[in-house]
C-alpha positions in Angstrom: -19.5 -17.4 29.6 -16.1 -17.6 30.8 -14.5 -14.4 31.2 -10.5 -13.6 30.2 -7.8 -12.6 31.9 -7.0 -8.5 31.1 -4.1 -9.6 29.0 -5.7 -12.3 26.8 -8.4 -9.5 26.7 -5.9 -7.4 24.6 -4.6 -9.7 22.4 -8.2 -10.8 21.2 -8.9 -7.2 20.5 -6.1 -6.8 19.0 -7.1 -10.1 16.9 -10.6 -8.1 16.2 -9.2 -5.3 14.5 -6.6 -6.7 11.9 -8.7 -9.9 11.5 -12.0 -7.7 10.9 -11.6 -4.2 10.7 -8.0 -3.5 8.9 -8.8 -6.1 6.4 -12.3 -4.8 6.1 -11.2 -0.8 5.4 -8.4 -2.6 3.2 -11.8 -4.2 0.9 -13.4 -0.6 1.5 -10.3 1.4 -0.1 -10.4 -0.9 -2.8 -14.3 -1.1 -3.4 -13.5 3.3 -3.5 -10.9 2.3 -6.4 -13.6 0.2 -8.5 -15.7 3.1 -7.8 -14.3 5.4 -8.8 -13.1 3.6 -12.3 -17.0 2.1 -12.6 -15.6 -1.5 -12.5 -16.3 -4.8 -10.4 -14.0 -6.4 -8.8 -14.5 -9.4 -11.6 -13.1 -6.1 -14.2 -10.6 -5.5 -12.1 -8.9 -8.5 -11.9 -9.3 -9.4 -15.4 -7.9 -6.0 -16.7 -4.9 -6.8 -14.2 -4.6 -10.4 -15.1 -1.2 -10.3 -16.4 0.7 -8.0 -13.5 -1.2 -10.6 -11.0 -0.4 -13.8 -12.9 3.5 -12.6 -12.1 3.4 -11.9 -8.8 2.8 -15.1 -8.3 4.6 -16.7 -11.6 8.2 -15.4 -12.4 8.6 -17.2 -15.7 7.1 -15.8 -19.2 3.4 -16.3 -19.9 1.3 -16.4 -23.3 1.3 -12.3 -22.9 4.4 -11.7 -22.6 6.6 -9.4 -25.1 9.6 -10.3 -26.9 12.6 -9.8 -24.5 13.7 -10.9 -21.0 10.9 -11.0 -18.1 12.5 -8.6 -15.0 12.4 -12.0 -12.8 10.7 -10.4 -9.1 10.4 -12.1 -5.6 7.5 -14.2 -5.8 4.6 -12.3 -3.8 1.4 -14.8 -4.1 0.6 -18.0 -3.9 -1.4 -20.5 -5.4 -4.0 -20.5 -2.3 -4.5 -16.8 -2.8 -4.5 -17.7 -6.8 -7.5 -20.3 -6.4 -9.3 -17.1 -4.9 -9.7 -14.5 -7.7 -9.1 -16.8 -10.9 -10.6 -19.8 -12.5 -8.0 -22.6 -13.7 -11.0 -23.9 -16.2 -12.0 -20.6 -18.2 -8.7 -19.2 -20.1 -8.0 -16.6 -22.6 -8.2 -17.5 -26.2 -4.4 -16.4 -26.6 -3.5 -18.9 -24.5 -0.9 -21.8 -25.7 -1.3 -24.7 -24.5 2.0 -25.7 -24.5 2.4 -23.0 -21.4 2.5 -25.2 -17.8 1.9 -22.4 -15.6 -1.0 -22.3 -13.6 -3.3 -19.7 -14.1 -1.3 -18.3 -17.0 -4.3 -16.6 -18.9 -7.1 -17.5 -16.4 -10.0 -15.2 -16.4 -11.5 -13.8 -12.8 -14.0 -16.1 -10.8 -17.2 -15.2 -11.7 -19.1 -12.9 -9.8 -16.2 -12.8 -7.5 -15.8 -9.6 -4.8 -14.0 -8.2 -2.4 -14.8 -9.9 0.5 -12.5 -13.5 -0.4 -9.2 -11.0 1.1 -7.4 -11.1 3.6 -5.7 -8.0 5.1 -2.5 -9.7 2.9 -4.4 -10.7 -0.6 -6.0 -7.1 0.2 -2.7 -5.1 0.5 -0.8 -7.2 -2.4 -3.2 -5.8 -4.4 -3.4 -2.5 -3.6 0.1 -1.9 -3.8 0.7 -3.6 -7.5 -2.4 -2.5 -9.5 -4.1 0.4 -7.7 -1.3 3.6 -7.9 -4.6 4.9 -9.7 -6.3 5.2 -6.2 -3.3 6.7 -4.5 -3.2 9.2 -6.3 -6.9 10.0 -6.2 -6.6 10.3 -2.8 -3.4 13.0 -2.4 -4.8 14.9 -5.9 -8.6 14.6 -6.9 -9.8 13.9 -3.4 -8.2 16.9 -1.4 -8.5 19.1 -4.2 -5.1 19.4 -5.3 -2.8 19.6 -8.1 -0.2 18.0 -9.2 2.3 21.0 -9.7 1.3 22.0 -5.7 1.4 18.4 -4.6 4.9 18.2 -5.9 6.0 21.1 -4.5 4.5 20.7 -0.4 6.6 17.6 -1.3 9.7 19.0 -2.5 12.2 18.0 0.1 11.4 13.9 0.1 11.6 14.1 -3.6 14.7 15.7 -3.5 16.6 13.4 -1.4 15.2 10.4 -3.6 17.5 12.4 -6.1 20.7 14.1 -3.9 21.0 10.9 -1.3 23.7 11.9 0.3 23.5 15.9 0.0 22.1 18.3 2.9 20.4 21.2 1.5 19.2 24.6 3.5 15.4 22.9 3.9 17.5 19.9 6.2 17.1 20.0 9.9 20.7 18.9 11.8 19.2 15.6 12.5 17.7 15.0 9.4 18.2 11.6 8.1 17.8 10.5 4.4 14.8 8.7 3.0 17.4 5.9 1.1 20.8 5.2 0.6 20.8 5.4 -2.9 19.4 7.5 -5.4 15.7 5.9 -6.8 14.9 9.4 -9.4 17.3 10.2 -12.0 18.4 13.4 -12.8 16.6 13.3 -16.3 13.6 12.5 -14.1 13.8 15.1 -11.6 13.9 18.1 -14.5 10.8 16.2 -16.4 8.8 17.2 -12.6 10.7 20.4 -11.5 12.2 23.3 -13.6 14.8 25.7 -11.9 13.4 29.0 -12.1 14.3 30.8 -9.0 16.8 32.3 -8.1 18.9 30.1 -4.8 18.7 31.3 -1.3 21.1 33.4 0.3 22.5 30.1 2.3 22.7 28.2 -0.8 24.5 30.9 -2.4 26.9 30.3 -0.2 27.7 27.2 -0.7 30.7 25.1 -2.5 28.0 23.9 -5.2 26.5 24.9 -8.2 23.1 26.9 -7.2 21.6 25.1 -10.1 21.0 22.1 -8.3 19.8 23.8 -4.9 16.4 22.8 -3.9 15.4 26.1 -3.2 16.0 27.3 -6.7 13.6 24.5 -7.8 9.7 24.5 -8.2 7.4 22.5 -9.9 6.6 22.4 -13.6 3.5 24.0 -14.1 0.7 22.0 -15.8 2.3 19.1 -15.3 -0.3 15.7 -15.1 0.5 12.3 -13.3 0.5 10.7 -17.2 3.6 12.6 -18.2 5.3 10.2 -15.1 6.1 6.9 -15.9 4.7 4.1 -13.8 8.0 3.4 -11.7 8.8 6.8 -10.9 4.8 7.2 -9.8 5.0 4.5 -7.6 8.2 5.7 -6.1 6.5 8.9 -5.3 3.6 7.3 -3.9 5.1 5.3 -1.5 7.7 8.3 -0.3 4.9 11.3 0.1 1.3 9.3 0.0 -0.4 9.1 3.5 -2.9 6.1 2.5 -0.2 3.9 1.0 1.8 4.4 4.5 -1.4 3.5 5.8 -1.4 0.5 3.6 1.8 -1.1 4.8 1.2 0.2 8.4 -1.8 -2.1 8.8 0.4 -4.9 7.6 3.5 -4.0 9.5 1.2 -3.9 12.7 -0.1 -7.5 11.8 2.8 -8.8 11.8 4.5 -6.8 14.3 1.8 -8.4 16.8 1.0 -11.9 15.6 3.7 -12.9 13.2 5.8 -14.4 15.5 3.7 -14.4 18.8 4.3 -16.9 21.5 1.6 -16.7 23.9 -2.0 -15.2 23.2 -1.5 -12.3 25.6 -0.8 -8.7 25.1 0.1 -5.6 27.8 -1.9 -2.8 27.9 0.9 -0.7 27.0 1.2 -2.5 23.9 -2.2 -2.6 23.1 -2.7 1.1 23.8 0.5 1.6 21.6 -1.1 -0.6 18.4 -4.3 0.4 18.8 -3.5 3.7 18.7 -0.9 3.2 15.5 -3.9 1.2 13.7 -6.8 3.5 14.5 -4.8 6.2 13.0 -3.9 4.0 9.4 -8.0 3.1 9.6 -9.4 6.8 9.9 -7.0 7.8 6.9 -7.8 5.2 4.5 -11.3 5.3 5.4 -11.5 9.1 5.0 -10.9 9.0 1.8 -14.0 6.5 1.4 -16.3 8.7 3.5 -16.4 6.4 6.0 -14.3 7.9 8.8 -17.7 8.4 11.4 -18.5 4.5 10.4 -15.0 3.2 11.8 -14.7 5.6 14.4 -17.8 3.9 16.5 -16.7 0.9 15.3 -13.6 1.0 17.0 -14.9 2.7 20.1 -17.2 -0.3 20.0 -14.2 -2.9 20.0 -12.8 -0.9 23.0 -16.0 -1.6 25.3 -17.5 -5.1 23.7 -17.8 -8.3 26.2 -15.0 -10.8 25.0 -15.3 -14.8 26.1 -13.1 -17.7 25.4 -15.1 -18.9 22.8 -14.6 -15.7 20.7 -10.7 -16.1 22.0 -10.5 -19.5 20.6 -11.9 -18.7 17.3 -9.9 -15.6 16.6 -6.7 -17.6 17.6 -7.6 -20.2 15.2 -8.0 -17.3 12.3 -4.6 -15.7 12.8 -3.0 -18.9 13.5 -4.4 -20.3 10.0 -3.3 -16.7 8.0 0.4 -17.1 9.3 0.9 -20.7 8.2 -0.6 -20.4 5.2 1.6 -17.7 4.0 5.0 -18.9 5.8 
């Protein structure tokens, strides 16, 4: 066995746990989402054939309504496609006159979660799983909508007054966006202004209406009386495990989407390891799984690395950024 320099060391490591791991508690979130909805994966992808089909397809499909399609960045590809659907078994609506591939294509058969990726994995938990999000902010921690909304008050807020400081900002606060992503016809659907302003606000050149402090959730209100946007707007504002999501992914890329030698510093492998183990033990909290990827990670810490294991790991990533560039 030949033995690897400290720095290639890292980087293979590093290769381990996005390659195995963060794609692996990626499948495991989602296996906690079939769970928890009594489905297969084989259900899952056939009850979310359609939203799929056009993230890979921007033009109208056999399923399609009357009116314009809202045309989005293409997001899959046909590689990804050939994973989860079978080009020979369509649904009876469809027309053959329709050239798209996949258009009405039912899931593989038998198919699971083990054909993703850490990109396939996230794509999909991002477009069709707000369901599982949610489960794990509300149902899982034992919480309600009205008190999530409210420990959550000041991100929401800014989502509606962009540009406005209130009395809950710090001096060097900085706004979640530049423009304003929940109406105003929104924000009084989620929060009713029943309190009375704070002596700062009352103070201030404005209408104490609007002040965040006057505001409080609307009791008994329920996820369903939110429509689907606005949800995912919330969710990826003021939901750990989506941040966790993307973090996995960010870290992917940050560290092998545009590498130039497979060698990494122990500073920066401390630094990523650290960012990622964080992302895992949250996402895989929710699954009950936390104690499982804890030793597994300690495990990738202290495990004998050789060049063959380099090599093949190199290969992997090397194969996952071309296919998707």
């Amino acid at each position: 066995m030949v033995s690897l320099l400290k720095e290639q060391e890292n980087f293979l490591r590093n290769a381990i746990l996005t390659v195995d791991h963060s794609k692996e508690v990626l499948q495991c979130f989602l296996e906690q989402h079939l769970k928890n909805n009594h489905q297969t994966f084989e259900d899952f992808l056939n009850k979310n054939q359609h939203d799929i089909y056009h993230l890979y397809y921007d033009s109208k499909c056999c399923q399609c309504g009357p009116g314009p399609l809202q045309r989005k960045k293409r997001i899959l590809f046909a590689s990804q496609m050939e994973l989860l659907f079978d080009k020979n078994k369509q649904l009876s609506i469809h027309k053959t006159t329709r050239r798209g591939d996949f258009c009405c294509c039912t899931a593989k058969t038998s198919v699971t979660t083990a054909v993703l990726d850490l990109t396939l994995a996230r794509c999909l938990l991002l477009h069709c799983c707000v369901g599982m999000f949610w489960y794990s902010v509300l149902d899982f921690k034992g919480v309600t909508l009205e008190q999530f909304l409210n420990s959550n008050k000041h991100i929401l807020y800014h989502l509606w007054k962009n540009n406005t400081k209130c009395c809950k900002c710090q001096p060097d606060c900085i706004f979640p966006c530049n423009d304003p992503l929940i109406m105003e016809s929104e924000w009084k659907k989620m929060f009713s202004s029943t309190l009375p302003p704070c002596e700062n606000d009352r103070k201030r050149p404005v209408n104490g209406a609007i002040s965040i402090c006057a505001f409080s959730a609307s009791p008994s209100i329920t996820v369903k009386q939110i429509h689907l946007e606005l949800q995912g707007i919330i969710i990826q504002y003021c939901c750990s495990t989506r941040k966790s999501v993307e973090k996995l992914a960010e870290l992917r890329n940050l560290t092998f989407g545009h590498v130039k030698k497979a060698s990494m510093s122990c500073t920066e492998f401390n630094t990523f390891m650290s960012e990622a183990e964080d992302a895992i033990y949250d996402l895989a909290s929710v699954c009950g799984k936390e104690d499982y990827y804890r030793q597994m990670l300690l495990d990738l810490r202290d495990k004998p690395l050789d060049t063959r294991m380099f090599c093949q790991y190199e290969k992997v990533l090397l194969q996952t950024i071309s296919n998707y560039e």
